[in-house]
C-alpha positions, -999 to +999 in steps of 0.1 A: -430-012+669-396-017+651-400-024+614-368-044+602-359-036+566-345-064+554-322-056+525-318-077+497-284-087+480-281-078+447-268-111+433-259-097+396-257-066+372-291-052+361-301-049+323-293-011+324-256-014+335-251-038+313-261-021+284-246+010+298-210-013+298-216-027+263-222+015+252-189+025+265-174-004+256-187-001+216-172+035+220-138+030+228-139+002+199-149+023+177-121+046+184-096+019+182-108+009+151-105+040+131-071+044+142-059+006+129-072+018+097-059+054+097-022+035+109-028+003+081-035+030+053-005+048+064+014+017+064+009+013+027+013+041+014+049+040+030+054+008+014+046+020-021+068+047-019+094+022-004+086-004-036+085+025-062+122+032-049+136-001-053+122+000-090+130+030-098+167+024-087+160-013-110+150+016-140+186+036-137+203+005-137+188-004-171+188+028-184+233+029-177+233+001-196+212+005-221+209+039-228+171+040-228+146+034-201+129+002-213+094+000-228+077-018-202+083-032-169+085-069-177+121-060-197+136-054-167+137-096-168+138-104-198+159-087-229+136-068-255+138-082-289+140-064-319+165-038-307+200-032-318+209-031-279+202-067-267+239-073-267+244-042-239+217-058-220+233-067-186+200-084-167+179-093-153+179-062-135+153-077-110+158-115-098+119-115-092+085-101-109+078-069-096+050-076-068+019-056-066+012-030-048+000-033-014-037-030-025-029-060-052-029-043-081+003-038-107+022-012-106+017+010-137+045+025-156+051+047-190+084+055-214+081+085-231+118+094-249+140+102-221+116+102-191+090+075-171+065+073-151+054+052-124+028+048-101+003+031-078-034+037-082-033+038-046-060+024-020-092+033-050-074+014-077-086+043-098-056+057-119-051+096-120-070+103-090-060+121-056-046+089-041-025+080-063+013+078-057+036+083-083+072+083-092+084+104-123+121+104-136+144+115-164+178+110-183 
């Protein structure tokens, strides 16, 4: 006597493949992830060098004119009192307020005599750490 197997259709996924799918799937995520934030940190940085540019160029303009880098950043718009050189003052050098940096913090800057510096904090918001990007300049 003939036994007939009678086969069953299989009418969806079973718990295992699923999970297995949802694994690989969580993987390549994963993978995709790290790499939006390895491109969106690179991204920044870029732009703070890009932004540190501009104001630096905004810093040589004053300093022709005035003969002096200013003493803060917020000169740039607005003419320093108590100085004998407000009449050489040519500005605002900058129509707008320097933005922050792409983190959202200020940018950070320091006159010393005849040279500056300026920098980011960078992504830690730390100042004088590794990350930190900076600009330095002289007469």
């Amino acid at each position: 006597m003939m036994r007939s197997h009678s086969r069953r259709r299989r009418k969806g996924f079973t718990l295992l493949e699923v999970m297995l799918v949802l694994a690989i799937l969580l993987i390549l995520a994963s993978f995709v992830g790290v790499s939006i934030i390895r491109t969106q940190l690179s991204a920044n940085v870029k732009a703070t060098a890009t932004q540190l540019s501009a104001i630096e160029t905004i810093l040589k303009l004053y300093y022709l004119d005035m003969g002096a880098y200013p003493p803060s950043l917020s000169a740039l718009r607005v003419a320093p009192e108590g100085s004998g050189n407000v009449q050489k003052w040519n500005g605002p050098y900058s129509d707008k307020d320097i933005p922050p940096d792409p983190w959202g913090n200020a940018y950070l800057y320091e006159m010393s005599g005849a040279s500056y510096r300026l920098w980011s904090a960078g992504p830690d918001a730390l100042q004088d750490t590794e990350d930190d990007i900076t600009v330095q300049g002289s007469s």
